[in-house]
C-alpha positions in Angstrom: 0.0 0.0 0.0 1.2 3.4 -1.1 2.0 6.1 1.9 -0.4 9.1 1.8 1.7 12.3 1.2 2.3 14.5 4.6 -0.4 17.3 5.0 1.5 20.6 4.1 3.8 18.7 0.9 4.1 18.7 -2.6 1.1 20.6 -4.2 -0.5 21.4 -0.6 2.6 22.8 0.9 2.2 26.2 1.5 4.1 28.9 0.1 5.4 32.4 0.1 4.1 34.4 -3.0 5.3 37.5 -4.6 3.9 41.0 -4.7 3.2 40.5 -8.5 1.2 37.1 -7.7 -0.2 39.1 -4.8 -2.0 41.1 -6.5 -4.0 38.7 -8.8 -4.7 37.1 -5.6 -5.9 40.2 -3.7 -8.7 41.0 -7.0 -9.7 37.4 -6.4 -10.5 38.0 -2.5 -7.6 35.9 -1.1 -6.8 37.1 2.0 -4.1 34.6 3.2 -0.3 35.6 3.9 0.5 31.7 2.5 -0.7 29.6 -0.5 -0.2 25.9 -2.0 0.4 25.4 -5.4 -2.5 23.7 -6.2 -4.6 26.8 -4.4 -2.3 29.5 -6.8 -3.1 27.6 -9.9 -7.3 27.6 -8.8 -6.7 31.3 -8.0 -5.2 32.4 -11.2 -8.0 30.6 -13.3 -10.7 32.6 -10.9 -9.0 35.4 -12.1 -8.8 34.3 -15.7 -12.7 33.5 -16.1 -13.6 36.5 -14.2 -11.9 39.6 -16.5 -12.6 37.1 -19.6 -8.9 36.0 -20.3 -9.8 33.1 -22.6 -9.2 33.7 -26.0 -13.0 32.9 -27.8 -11.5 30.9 -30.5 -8.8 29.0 -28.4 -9.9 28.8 -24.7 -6.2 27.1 -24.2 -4.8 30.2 -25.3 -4.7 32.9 -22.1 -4.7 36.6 -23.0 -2.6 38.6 -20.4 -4.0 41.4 -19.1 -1.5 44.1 -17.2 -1.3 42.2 -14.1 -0.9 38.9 -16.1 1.8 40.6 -17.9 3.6 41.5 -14.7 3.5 38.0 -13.7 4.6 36.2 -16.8 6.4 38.9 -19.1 4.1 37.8 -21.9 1.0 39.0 -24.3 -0.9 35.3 -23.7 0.2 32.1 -22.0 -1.1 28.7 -23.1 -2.7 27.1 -20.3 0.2 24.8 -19.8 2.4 27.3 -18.9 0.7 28.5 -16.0 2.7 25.8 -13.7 5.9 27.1 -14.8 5.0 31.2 -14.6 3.9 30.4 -10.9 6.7 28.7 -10.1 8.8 32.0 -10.1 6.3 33.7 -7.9 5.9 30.8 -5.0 8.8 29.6 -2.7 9.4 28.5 0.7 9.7 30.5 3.9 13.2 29.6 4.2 14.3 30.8 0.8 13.2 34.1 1.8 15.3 34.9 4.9 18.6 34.1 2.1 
């Protein structure tokens, strides 16, 4: 039998985020001074469906807005890329205090 993952690892382990993340986060009502992955990723797509970032024609295809833009350096994201733009925006306490 497989061991269940710790509470607080891998996707659920929460994070540090930046100010650029932070503010995507704060127009989507989160509140919290931490976040897991898995919660960013949610959070961003919130954001996404609410200003409308889905191109019509390609819903895969993710048109930056001026936050968005902050956050990835980029006109539009494919939705595959999210993982890797939130990775330079998430990191552990400890990092930090480097």
């Amino acid at each position: 039998m497989a061991k269940k993952a710790a509470r607080g690892s891998g996707l659920q382990k929460q994070l540090d985020y930046s100010e650029e993340l932070e503010n995507i986060l704060l127009d989507v009502g989160y509140k919290k001074q931490s976040i897991s992955r898995a919660d960013a990723t949610k959070q961003i797509w919130v954001y996404i469906k609410k200003h409308k970032l889905q191109d019509e024609e390609d819903g895969r295809i993710i048109l930056c807005d001026s936050n968005l833009k902050t956050l990835s350096n980029k006109k539009e994201l494919k939705m595959t890329q999210i993982g890797k733009v939130l990775s330079d925006h998430l990191w552990d306490y400890e990092e930090e205090e480097e």
